[in-house]
Backbone bond lengths (Angstrom), bond angles and torsions (degrees), N, CA, C in turn:
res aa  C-N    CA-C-N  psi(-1)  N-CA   C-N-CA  omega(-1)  CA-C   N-CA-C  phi
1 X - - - 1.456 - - 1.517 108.24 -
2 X 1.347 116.07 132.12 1.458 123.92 -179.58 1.135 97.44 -119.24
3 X 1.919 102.78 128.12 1.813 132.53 161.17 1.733 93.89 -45.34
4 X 1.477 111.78 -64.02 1.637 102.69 -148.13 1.578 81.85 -102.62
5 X 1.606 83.85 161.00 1.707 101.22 177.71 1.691 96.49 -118.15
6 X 1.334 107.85 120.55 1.365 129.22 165.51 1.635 107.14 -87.90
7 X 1.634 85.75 133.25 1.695 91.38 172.32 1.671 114.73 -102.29
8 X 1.008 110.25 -22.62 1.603 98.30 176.83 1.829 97.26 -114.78
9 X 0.992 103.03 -163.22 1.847 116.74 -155.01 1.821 87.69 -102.26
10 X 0.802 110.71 155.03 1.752 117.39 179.87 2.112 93.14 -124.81
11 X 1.046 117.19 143.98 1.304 137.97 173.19 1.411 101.27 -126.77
12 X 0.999 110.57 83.42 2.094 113.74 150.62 1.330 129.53 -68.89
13 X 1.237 110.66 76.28 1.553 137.17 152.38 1.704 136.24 -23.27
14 X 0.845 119.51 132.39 1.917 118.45 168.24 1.862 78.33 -167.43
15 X 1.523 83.84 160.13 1.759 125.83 150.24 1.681 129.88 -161.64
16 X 0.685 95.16 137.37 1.630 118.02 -173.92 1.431 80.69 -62.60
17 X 1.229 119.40 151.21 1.734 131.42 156.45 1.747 114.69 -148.82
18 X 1.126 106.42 172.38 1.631 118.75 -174.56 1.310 116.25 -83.37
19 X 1.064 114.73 5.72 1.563 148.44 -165.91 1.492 129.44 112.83
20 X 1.709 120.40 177.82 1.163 132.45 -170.31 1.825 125.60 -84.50
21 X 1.832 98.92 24.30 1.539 111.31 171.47 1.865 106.67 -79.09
22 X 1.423 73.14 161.79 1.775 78.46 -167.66 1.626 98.34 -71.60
23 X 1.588 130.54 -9.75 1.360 116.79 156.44 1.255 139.40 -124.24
24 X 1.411 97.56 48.95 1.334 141.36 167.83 1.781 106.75 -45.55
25 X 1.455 102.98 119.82 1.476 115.53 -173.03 1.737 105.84 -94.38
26 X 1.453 120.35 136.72 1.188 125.24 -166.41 1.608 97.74 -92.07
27 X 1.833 124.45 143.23 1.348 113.18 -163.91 2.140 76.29 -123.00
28 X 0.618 104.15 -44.17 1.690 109.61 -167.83 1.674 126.00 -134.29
29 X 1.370 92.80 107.10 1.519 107.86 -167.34 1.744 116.33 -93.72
30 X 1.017 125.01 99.92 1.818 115.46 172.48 1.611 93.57 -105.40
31 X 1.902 92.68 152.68 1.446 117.96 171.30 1.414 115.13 -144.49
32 X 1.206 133.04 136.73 1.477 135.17 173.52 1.296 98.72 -139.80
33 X 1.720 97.51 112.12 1.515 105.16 -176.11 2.060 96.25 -104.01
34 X 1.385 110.29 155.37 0.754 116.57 -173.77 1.436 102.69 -137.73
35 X 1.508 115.17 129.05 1.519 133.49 -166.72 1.860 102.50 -89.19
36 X 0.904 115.60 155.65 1.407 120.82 -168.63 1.969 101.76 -79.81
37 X 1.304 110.43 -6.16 1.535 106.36 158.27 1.061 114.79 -106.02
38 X 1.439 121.74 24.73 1.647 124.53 154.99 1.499 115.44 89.90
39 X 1.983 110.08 -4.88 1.702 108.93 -176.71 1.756 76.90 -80.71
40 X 1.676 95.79 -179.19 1.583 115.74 -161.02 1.198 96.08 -159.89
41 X 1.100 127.06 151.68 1.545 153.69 173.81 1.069 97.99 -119.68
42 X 1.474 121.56 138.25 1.631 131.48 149.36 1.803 113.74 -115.51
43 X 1.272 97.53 154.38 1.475 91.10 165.96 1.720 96.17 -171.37
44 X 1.367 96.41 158.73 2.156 103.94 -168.38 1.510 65.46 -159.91
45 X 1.717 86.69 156.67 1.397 124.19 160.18 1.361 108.23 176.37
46 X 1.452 107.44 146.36 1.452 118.40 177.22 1.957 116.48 -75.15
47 X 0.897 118.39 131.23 1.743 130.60 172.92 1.666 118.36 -76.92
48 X 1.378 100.15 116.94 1.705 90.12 149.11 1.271 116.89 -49.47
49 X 1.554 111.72 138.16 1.800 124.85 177.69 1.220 91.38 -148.42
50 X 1.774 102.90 149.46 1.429 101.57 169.55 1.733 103.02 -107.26
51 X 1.397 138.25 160.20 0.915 126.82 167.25 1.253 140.84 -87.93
52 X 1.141 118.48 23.12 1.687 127.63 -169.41 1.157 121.39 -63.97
53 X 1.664 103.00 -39.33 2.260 95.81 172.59 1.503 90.81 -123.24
54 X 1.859 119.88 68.47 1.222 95.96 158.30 1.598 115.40 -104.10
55 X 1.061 137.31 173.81 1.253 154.56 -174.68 1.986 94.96 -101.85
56 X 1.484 97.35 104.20 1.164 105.77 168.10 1.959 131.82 -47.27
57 X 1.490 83.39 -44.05 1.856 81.28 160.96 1.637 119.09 -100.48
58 X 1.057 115.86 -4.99 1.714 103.38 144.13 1.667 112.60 -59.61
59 X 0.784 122.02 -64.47 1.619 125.60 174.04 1.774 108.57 -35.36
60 X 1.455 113.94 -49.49 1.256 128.99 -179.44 2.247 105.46 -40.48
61 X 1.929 78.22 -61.82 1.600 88.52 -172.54 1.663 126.85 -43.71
62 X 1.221 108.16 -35.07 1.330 124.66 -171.34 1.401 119.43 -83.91
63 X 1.233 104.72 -31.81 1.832 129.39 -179.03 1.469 83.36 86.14
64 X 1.324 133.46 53.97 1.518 117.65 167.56 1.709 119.50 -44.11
65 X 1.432 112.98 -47.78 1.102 128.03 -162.71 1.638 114.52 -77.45
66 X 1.514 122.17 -20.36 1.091 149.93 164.04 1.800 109.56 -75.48
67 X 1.478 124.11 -46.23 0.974 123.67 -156.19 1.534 118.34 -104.80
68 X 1.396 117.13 -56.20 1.615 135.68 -173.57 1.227 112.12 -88.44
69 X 1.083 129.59 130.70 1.374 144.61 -151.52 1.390 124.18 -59.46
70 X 1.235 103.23 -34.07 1.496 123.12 159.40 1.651 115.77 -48.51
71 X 1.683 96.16 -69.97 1.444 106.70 176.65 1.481 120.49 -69.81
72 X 1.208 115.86 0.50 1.409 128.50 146.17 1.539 111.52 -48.27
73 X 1.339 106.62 -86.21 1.047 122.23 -172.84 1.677 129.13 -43.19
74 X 1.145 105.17 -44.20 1.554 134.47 151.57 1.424 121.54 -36.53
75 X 0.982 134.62 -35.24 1.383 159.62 -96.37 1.434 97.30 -147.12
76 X 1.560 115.40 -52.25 1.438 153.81 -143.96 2.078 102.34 42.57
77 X 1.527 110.84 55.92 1.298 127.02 170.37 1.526 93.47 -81.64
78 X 1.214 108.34 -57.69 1.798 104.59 -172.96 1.399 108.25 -115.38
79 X 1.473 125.27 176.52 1.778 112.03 -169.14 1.411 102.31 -72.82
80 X 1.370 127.26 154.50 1.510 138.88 143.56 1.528 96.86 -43.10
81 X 1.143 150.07 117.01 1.085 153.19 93.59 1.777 146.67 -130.00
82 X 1.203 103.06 145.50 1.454 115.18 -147.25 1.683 97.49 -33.95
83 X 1.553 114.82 144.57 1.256 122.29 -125.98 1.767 75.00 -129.77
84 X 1.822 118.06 120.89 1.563 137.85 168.40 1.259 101.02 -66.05
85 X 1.483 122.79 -13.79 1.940 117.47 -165.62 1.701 102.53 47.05
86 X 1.566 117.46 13.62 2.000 105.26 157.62 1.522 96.68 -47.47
87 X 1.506 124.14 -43.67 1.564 120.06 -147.57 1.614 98.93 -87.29
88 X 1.389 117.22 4.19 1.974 107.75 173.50 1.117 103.88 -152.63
89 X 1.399 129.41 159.59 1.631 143.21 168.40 1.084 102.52 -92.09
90 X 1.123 115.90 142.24 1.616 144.35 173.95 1.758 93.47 -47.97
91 X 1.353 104.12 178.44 1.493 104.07 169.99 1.730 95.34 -85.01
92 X 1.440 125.32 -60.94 1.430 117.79 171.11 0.992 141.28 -15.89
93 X 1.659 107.74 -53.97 1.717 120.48 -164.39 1.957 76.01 -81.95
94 X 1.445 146.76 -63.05 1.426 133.58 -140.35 1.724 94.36 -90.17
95 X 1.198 122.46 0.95 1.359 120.71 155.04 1.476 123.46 -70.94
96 X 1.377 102.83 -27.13 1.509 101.76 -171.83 2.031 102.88 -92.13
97 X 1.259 103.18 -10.39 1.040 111.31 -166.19 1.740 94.91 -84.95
98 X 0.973 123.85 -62.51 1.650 130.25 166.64 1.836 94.61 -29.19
99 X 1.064 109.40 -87.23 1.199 114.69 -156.21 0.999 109.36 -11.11
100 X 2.158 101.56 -75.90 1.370 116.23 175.36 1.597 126.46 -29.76
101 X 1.322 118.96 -64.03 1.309 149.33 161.55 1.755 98.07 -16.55
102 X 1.312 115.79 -95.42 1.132 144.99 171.57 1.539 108.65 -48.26
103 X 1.083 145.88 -29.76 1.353 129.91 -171.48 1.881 116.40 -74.17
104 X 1.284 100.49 115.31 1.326 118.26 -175.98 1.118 137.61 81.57
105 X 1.477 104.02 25.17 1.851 130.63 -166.19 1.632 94.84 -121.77
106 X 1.516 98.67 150.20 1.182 94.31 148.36 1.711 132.63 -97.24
107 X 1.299 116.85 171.50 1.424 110.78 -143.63 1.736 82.14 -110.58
108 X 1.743 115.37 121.88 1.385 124.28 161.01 1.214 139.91 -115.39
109 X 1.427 120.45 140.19 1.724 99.34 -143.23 1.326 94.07 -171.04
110 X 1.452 130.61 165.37 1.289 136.38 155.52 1.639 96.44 -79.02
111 X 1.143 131.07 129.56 1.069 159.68 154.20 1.845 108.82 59.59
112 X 1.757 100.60 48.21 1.413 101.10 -155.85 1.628 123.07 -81.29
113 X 1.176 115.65 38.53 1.508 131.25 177.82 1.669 89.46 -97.51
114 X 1.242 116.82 -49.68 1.803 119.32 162.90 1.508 99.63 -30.61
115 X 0.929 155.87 -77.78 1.604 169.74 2.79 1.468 91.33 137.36
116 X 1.526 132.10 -91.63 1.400 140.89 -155.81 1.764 97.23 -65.23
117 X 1.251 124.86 -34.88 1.566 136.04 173.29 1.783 99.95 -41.84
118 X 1.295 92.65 -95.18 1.567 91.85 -174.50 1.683 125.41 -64.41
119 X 1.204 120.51 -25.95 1.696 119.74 154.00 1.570 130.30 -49.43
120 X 1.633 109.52 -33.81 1.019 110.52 152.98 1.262 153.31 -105.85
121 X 1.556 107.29 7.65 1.319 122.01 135.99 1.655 117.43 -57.99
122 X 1.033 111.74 -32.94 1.602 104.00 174.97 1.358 126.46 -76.35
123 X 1.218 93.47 -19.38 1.508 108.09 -172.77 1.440 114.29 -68.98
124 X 1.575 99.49 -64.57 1.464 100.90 143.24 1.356 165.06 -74.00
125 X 1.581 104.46 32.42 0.957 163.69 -170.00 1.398 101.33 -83.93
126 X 1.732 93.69 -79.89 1.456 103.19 173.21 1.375 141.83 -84.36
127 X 1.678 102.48 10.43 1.673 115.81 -172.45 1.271 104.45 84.29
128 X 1.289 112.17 47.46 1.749 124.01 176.72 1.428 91.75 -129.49
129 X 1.955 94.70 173.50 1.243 111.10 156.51 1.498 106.66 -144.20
130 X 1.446 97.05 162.72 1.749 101.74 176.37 1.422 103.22 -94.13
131 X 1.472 101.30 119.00 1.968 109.21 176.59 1.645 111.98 -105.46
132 X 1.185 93.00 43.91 1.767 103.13 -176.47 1.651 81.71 -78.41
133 X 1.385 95.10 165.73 1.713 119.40 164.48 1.868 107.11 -85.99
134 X 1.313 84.53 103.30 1.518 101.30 165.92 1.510 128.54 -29.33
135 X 1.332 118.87 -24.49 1.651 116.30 155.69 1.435 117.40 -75.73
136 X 1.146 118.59 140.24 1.553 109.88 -171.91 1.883 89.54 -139.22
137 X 1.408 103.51 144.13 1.312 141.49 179.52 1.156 119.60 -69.32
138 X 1.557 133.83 64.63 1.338 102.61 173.42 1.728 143.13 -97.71
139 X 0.717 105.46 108.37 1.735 108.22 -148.84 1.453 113.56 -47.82
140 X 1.219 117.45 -32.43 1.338 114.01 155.33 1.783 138.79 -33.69
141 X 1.381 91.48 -52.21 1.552 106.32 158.19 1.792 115.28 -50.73
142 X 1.471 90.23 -72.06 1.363 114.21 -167.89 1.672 103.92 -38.94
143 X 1.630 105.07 -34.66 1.787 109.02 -171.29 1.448 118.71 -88.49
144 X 1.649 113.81 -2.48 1.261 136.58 -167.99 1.485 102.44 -103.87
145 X 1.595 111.14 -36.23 1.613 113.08 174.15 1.519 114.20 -70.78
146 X 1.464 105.66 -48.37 1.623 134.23 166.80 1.487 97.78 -31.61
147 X 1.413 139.39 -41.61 1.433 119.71 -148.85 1.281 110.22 -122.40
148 X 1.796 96.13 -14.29 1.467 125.06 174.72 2.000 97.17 -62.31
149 X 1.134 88.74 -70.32 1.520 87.07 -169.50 1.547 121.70 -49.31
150 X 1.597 116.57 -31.37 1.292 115.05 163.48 1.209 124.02 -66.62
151 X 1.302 127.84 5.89 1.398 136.93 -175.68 1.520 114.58 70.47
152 X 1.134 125.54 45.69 1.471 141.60 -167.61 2.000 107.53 -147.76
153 X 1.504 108.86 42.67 1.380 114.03 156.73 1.241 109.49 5.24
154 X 1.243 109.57 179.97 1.351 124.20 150.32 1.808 96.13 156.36
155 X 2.077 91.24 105.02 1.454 99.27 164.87 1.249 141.57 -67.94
156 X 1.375 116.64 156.68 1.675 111.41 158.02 1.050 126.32 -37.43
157 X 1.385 127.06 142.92 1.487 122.19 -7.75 1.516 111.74 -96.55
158 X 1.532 102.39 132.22 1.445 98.86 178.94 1.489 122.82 -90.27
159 X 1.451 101.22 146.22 1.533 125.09 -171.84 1.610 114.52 -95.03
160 X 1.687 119.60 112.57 1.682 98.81 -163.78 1.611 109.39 -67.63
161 X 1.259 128.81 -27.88 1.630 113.98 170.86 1.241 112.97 -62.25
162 X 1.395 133.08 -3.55 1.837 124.84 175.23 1.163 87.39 -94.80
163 X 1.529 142.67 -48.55 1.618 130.00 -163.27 1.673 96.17 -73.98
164 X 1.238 117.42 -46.05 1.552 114.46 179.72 1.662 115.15 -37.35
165 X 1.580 96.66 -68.00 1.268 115.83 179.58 1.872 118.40 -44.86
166 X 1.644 103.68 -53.01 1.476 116.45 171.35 1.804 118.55 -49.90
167 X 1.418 113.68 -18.65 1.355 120.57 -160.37 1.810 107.43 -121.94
168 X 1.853 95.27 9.92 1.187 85.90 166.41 1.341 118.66 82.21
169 X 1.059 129.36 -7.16 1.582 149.31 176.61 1.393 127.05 -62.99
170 X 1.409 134.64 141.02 1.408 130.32 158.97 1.300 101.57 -62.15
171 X 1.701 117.63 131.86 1.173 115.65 162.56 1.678 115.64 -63.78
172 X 1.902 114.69 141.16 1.550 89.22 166.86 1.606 126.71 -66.15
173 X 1.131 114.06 165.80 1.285 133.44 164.10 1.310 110.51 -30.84
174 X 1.194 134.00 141.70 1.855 133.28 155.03 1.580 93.28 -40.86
175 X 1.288 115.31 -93.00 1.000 142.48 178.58 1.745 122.86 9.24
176 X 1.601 87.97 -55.07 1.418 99.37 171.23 1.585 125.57 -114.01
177 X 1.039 109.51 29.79 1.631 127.58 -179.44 1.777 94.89 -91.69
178 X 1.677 98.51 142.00 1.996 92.60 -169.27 1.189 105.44 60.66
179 X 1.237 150.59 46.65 1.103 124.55 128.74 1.669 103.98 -153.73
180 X 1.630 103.66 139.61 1.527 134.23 -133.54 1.520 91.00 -52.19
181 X 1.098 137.56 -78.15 1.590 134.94 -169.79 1.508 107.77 -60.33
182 X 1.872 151.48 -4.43 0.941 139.59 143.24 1.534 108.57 -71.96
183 X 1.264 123.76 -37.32 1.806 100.07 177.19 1.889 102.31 -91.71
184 X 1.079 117.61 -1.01 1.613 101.70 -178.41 1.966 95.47 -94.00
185 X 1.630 124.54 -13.43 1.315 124.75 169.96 2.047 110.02 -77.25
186 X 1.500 110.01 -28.68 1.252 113.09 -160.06 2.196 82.30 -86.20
187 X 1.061 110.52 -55.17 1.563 97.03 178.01 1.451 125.04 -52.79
188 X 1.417 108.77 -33.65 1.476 101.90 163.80 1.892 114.49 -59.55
189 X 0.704 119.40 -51.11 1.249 137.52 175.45 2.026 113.48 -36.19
190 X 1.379 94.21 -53.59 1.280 109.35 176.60 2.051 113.48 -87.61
191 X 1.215 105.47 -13.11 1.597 104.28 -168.92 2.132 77.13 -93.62
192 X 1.561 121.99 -30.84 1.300 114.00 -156.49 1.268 102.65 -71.31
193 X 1.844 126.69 -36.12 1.237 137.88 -154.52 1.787 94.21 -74.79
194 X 1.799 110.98 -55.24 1.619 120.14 -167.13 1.410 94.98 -49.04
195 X 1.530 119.73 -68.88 1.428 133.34 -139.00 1.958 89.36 -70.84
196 X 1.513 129.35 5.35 1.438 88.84 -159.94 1.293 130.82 106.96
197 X 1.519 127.38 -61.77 1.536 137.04 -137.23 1.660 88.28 -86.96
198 X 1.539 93.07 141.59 1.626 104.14 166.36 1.341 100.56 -120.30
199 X 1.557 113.24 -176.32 1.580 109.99 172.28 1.275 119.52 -109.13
């Protein structure tokens, strides 16, 4: 049962990237779109990337080398051997998957213009476009207004375990911090507490 009634579909967004250059390659994409009667779709999967302009501590942030199959391999976590890509989507095939995902939602996220930037460069990439709703959600804000209005500030620059913590929240896991479906689960979490919505 949902307090607030949403009229369009919300898509909660993250991706892992190679870092924060403006051509910054996306390695791991999660989405949980949510329909205005409250069912939800999820879906994550890791991307073929090549590494040529990545930013070594972008890679750091994500545990690329720990996590994505590639950086598995790299790693020598799993064997070097010549790689079927069963274990990643092309940029194409997880382009079409965004689209779908994303088409006619708005896009929610900790800082998800980060997010709609490089997705839709890919998109059009592949002879797509992103048909998200041009307002985008960022819950960060939204949790800074949220605490504002209770008379409980809280300046720049914000830290998500102080907004977590401020909102009453389980902190996430180590475990799943940096990586795309643990911060696109911790924003649901924080857009669920602002907006109201229980389950």
């Amino acid at each position: 049962m949902t307090d607030v009634h949403e009229l369009a579909p919300l898509a909660f967004i993250d991706t892992e990237t190679d870092g924060v250059h403006p051509d910054r390659a996306v390695w791991e994409i999660a989405i949980v779109r949510r329909e205005p009667d409250g069912s939800e779709e999820a879906w994550e999967t890791f991307v073929d990337v090549e590494l040529d302009t990545a930013n070594p501590f972008g890679l750091k942030v994500g545990r690329f080398y720990e996590r994505h199959p590639l950086g598995r391999r790299l790693s020598g976590r799993d064997p070097l051997v010549p790689s079927t890509r069963d274990d990643t989507l092309s940029v194409y095939t997880a382009a079409h998957h965004v689209a779908r995902l994303t088409h006619g939602a708005h896009l929610v996220g900790a800082v998800p213009n980060f997010d709609a930037e490089v997705l839709d460069r890919d998109l059009r990439n592949q002879g797509l476009i992103g048909a998200w709703h041009y307002h985008l959600v960022d819950i960060e804000n939204l949790a800074v207004g949220y605490l504002a209005g209770q008379g409980r500030p809280l300046p720049p620059p914000w830290d998500s375990d102080e907004i977590t913590a401020m909102l009453d929240l389980e902190p996430t896991p180590q475990d799943e911090r940096h990586t795309a479906m643990g911060d696109v689960r911790w924003a649901m979490r924080v857009y669920d507490r602002v907006m109201g919505r229980t389950s």
